[in-house]
SEDONU-76227 format. One record per residue: z, y, x of N, C-alpha, C in turn; residue in one letter. Coordinates in nm, 4 decimals. Example, Ala and Ser with C-alpha at 12.3 -4.5 7.8 and 13.67 -1.06 7.14 Angstrom:
# SEDONU-76227
n_c3->0.7800; n_c2->-0.5690; n_c1->1.3190; ca_c3->0.7800; ca_c2->-0.4500; ca_c1->1.2300; c_c3->0.7800; c_c2->-0.3300; c_c1->1.3200; balum->a;
n_c3->0.7080; n_c2->-0.2250; n_c1->1.2850; ca_c3->0.7140; ca_c2->-0.1060; ca_c1->1.3670; c_c3->0.7870; c_c2->0.0030; c_c1->1.2900; balum->s;
# end
This chain:
# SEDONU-76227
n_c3->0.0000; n_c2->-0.1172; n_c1->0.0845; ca_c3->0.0000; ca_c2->0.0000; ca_c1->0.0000; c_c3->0.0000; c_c2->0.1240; c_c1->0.0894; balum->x;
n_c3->-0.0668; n_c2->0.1944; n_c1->0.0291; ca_c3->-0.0788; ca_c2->0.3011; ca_c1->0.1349; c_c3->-0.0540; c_c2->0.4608; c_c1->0.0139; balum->x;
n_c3->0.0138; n_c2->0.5414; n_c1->0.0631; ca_c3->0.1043; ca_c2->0.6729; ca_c1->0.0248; c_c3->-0.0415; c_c2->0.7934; c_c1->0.0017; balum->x;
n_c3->-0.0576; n_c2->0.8064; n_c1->-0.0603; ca_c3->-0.1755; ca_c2->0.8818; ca_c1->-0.1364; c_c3->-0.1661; c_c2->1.0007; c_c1->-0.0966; balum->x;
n_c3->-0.0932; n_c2->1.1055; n_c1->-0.1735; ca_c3->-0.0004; ca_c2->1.2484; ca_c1->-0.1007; c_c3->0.1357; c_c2->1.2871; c_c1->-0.1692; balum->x;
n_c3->0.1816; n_c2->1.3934; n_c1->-0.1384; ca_c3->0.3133; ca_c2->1.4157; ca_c1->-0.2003; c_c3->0.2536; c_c2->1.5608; c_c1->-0.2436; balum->x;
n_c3->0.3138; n_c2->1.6034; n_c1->-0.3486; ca_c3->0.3150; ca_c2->1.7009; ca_c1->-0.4578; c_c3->0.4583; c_c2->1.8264; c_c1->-0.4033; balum->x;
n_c3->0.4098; n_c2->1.9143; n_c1->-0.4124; ca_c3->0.5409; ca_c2->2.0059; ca_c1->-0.3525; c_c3->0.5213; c_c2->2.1204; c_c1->-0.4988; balum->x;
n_c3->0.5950; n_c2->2.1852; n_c1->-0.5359; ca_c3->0.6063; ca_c2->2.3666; ca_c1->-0.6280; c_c3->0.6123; c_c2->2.4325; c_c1->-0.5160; balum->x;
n_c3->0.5135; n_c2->2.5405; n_c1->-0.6271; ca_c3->0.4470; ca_c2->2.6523; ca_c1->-0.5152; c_c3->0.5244; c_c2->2.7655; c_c1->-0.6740; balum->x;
n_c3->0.5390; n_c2->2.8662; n_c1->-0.5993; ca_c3->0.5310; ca_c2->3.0088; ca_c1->-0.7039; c_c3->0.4536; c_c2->3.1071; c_c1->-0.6789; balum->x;
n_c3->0.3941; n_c2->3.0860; n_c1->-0.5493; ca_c3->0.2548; ca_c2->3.1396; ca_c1->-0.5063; c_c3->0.1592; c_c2->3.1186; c_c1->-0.4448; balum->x;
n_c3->0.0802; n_c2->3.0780; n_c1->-0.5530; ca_c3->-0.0975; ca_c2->3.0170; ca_c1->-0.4938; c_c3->-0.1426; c_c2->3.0592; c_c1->-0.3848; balum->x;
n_c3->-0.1680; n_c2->3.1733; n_c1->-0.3958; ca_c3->-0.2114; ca_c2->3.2579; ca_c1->-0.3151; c_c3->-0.2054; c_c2->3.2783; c_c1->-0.1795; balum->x;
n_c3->-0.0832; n_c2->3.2866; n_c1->-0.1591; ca_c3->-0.0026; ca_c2->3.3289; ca_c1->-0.0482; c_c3->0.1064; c_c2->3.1245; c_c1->0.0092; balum->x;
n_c3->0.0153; n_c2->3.0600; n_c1->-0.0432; ca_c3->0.0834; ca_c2->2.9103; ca_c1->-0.0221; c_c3->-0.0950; c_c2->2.8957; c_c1->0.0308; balum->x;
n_c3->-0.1544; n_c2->2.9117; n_c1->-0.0506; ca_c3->-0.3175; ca_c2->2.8562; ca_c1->0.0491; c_c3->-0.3472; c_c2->2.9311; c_c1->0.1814; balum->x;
n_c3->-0.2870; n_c2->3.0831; n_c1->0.2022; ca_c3->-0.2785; ca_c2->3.1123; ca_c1->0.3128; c_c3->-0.2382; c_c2->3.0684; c_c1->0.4507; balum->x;
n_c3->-0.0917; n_c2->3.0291; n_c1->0.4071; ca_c3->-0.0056; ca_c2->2.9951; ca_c1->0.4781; c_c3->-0.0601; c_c2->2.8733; c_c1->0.5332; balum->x;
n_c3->-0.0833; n_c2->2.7707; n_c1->0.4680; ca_c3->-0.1188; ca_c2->2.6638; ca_c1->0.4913; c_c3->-0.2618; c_c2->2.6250; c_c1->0.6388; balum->x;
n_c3->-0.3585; n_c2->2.7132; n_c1->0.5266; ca_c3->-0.4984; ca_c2->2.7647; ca_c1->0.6073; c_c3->-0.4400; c_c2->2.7958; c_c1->0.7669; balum->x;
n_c3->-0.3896; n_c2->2.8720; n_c1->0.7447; ca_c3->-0.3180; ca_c2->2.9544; ca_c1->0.8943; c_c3->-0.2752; c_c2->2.8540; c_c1->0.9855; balum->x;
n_c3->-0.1732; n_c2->2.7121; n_c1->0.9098; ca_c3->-0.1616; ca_c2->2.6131; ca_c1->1.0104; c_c3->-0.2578; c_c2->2.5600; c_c1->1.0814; balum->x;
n_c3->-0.3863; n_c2->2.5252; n_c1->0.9719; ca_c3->-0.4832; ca_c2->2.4465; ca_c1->1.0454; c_c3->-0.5229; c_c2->2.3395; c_c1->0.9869; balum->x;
n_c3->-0.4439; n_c2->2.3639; n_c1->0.8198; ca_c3->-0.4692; ca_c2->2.2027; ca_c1->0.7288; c_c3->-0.6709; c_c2->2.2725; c_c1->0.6267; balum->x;
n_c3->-0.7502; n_c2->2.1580; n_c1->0.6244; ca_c3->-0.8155; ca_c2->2.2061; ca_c1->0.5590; c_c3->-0.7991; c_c2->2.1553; c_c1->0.3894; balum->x;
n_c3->-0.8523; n_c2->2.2629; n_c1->0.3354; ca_c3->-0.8234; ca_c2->2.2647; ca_c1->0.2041; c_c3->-0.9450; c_c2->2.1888; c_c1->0.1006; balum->x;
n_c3->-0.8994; n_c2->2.0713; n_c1->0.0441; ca_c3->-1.0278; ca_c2->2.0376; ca_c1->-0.0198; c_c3->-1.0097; c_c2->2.0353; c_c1->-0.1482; balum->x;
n_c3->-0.8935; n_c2->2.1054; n_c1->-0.2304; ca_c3->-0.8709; ca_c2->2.1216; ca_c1->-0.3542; c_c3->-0.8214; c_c2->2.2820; c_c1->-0.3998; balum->x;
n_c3->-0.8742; n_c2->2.3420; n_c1->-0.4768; ca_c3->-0.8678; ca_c2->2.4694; ca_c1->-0.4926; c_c3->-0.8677; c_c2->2.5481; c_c1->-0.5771; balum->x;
n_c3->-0.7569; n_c2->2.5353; n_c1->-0.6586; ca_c3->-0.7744; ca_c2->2.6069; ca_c1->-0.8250; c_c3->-0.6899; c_c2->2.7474; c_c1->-0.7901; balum->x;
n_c3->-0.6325; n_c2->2.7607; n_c1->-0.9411; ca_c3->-0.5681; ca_c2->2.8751; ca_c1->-0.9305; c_c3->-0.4117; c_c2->2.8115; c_c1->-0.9527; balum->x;
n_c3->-0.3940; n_c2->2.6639; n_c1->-1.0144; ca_c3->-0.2602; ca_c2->2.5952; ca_c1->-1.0372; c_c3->-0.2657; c_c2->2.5007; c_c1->-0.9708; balum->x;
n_c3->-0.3353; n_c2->2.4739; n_c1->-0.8408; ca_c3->-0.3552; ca_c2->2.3095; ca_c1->-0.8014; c_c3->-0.4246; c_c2->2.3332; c_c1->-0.6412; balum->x;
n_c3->-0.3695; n_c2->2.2992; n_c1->-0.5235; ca_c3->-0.4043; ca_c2->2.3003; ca_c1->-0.4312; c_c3->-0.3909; c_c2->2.1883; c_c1->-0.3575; balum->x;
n_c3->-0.5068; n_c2->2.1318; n_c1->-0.2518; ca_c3->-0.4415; ca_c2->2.0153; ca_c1->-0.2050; c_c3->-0.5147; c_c2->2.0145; c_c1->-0.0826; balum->x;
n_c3->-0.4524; n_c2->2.0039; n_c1->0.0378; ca_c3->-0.4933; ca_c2->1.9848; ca_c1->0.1981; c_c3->-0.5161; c_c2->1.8548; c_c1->0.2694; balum->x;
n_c3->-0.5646; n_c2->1.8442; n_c1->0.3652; ca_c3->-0.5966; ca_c2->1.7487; ca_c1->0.4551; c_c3->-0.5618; c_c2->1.7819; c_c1->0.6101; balum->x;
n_c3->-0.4695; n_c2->1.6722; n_c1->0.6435; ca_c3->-0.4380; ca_c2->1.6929; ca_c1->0.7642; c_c3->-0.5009; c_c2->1.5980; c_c1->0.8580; balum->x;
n_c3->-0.5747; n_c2->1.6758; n_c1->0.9151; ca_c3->-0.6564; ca_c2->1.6083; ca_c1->1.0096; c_c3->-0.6403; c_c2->1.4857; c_c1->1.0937; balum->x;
n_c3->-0.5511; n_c2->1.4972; n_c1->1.1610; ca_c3->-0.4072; ca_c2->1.4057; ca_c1->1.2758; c_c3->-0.3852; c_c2->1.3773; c_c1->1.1287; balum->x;
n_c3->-0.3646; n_c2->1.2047; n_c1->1.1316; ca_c3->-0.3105; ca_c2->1.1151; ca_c1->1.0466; c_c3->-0.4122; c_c2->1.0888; c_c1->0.9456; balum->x;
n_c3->-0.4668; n_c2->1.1790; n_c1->0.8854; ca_c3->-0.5345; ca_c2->1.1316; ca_c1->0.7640; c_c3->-0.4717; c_c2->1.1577; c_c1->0.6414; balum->x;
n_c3->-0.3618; n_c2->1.2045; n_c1->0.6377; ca_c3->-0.2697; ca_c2->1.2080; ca_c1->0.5047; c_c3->-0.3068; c_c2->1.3340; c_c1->0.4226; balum->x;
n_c3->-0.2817; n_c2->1.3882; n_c1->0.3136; ca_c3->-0.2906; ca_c2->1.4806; ca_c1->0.2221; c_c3->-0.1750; c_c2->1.5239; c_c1->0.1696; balum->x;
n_c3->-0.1305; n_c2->1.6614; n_c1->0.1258; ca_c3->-0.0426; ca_c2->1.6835; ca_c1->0.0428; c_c3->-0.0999; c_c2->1.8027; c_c1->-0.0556; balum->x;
n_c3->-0.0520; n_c2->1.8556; n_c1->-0.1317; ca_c3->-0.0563; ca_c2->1.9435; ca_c1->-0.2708; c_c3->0.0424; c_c2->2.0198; c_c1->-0.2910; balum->x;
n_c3->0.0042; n_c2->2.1270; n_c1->-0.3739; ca_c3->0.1071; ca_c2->2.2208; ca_c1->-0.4251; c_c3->0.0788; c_c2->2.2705; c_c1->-0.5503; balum->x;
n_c3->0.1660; n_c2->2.2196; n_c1->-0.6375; ca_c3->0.1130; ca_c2->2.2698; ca_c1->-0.7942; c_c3->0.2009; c_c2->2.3837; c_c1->-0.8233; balum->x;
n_c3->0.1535; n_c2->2.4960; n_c1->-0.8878; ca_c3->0.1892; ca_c2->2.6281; ca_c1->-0.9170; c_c3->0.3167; c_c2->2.5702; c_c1->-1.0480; balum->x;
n_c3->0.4274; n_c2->2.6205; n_c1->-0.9804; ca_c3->0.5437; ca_c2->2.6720; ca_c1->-1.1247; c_c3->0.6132; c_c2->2.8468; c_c1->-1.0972; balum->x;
n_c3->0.6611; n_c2->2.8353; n_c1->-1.2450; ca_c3->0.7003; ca_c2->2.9592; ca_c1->-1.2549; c_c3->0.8251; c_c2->2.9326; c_c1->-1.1887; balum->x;
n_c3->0.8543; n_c2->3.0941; n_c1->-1.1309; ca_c3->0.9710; ca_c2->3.1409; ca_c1->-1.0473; c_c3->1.1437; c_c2->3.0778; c_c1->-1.1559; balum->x;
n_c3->1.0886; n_c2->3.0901; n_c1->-1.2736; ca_c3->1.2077; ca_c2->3.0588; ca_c1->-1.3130; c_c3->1.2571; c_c2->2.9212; c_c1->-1.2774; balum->x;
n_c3->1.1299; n_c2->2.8407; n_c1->-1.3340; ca_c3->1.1800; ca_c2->2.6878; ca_c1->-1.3381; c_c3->1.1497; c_c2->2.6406; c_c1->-1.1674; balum->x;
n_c3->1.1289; n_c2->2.6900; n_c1->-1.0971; ca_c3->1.1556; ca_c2->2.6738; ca_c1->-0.9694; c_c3->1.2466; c_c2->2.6086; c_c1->-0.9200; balum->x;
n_c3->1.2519; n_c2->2.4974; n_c1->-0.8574; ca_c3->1.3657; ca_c2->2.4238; ca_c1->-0.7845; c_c3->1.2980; c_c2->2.3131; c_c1->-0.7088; balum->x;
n_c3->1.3654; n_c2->2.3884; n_c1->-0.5546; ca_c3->1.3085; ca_c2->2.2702; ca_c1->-0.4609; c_c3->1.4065; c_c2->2.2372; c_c1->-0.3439; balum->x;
n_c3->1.4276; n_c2->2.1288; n_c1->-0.3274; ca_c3->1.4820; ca_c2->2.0889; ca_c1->-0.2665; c_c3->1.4299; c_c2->1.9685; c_c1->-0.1443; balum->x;
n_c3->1.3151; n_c2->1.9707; n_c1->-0.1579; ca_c3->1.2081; ca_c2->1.8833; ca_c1->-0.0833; c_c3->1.2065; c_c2->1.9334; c_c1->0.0782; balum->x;
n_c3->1.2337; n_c2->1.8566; n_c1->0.1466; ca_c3->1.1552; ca_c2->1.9208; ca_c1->0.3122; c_c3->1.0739; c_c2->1.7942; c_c1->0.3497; balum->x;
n_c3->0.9714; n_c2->1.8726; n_c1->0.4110; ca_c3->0.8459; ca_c2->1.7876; ca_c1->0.4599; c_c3->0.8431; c_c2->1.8444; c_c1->0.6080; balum->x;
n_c3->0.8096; n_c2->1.7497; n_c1->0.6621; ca_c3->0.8209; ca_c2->1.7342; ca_c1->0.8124; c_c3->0.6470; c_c2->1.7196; c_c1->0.8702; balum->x;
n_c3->0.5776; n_c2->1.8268; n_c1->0.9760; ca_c3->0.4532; ca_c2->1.7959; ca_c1->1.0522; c_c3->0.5118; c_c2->1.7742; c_c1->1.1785; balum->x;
n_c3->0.4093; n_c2->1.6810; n_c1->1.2415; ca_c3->0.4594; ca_c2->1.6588; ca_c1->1.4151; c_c3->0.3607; c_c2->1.7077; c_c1->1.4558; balum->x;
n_c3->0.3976; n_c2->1.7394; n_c1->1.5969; ca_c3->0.2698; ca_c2->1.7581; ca_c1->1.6648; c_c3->0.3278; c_c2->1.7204; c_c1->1.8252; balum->x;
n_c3->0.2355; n_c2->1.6724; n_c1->1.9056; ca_c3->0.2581; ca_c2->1.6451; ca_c1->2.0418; c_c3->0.3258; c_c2->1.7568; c_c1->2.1269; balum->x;
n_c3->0.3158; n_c2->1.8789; n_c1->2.1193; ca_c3->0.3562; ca_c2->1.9433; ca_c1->2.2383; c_c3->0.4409; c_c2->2.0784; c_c1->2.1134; balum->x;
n_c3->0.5828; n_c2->2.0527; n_c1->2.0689; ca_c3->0.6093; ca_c2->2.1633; ca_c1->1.9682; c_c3->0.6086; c_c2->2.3065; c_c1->2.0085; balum->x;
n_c3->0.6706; n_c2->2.3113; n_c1->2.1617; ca_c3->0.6532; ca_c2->2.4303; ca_c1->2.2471; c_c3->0.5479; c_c2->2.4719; c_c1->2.1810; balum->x;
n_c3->0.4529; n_c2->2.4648; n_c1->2.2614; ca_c3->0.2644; ca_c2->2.5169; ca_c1->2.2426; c_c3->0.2658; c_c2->2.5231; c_c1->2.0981; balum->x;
n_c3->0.3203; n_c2->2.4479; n_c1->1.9897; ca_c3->0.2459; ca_c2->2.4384; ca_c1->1.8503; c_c3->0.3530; c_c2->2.6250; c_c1->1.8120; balum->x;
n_c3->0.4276; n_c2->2.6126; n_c1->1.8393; ca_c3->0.5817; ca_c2->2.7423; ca_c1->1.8242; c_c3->0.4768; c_c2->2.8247; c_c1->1.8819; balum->x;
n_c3->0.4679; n_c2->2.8472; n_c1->2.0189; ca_c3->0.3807; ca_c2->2.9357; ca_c1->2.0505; c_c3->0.2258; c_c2->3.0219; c_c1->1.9724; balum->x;
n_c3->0.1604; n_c2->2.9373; n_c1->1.9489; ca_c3->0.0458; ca_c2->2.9082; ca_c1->1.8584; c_c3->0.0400; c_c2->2.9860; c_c1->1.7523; balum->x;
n_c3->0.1683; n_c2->2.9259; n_c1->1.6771; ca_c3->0.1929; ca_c2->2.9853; ca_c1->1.5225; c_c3->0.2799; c_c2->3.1106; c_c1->1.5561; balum->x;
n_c3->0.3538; n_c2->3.1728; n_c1->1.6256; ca_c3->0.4173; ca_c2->3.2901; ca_c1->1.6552; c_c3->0.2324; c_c2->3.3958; c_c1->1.6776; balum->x;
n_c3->0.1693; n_c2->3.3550; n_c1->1.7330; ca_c3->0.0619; ca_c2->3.4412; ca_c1->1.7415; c_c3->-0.0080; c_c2->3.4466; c_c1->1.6389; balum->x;
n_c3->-0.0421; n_c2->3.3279; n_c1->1.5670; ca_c3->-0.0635; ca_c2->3.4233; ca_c1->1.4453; c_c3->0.0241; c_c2->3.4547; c_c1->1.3584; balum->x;
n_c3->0.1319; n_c2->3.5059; n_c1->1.3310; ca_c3->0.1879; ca_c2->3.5648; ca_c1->1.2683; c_c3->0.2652; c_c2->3.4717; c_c1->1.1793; balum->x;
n_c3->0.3054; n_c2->3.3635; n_c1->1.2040; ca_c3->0.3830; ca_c2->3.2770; ca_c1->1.1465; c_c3->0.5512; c_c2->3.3107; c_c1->1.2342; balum->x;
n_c3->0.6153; n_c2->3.3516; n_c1->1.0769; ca_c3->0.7856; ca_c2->3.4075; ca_c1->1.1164; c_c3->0.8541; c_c2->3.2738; c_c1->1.0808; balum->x;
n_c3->0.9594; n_c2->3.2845; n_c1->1.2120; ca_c3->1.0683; ca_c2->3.1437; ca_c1->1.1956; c_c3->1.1319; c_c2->3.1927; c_c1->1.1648; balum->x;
n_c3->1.2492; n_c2->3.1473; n_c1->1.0342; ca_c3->1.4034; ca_c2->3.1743; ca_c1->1.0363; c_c3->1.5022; c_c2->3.0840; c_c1->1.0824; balum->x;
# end
């Protein structure tokens, strides 16, 4: 059996297809309530379906690897990806 993708809430389309794009995942699903990426390394997929701010609740963390995290930290600090 093999794991299809995982589904995450988004409260912003918009600014969630950005973000994403910016990592480096390509996007092969693309609405205005329904987004879904491809990660190159591995083969796997995940999604983000649009809810409202109210009913919002997430408690999900999803984990990317990458070989060298230094360089990947580096990488994403240049383009404009903020750590807290």
């Amino acid at each position: 059996m093999n794991l299809n993708q995982i589904t995450l809430p988004s409260i912003n389309i918009p600014a969630s297809r950005k973000f994403y794009l910016k990592l480096g995942f390509t996007l092969i699903v693309d609405s205005e309530h329904y987004l879904r990426f491809w990660c190159e390394e591995g083969d796997a997929t995940f999604s983000l379906h649009l809810k409202e701010a109210l009913a919002y609740k997430n408690s999900s963390i999803i984990y990317f690897e990458c070989e060298n995290v230094v360089n990947k930290y580096q990488e994403l600090l240049s383009l404009g990806i903020v750590f807290f």
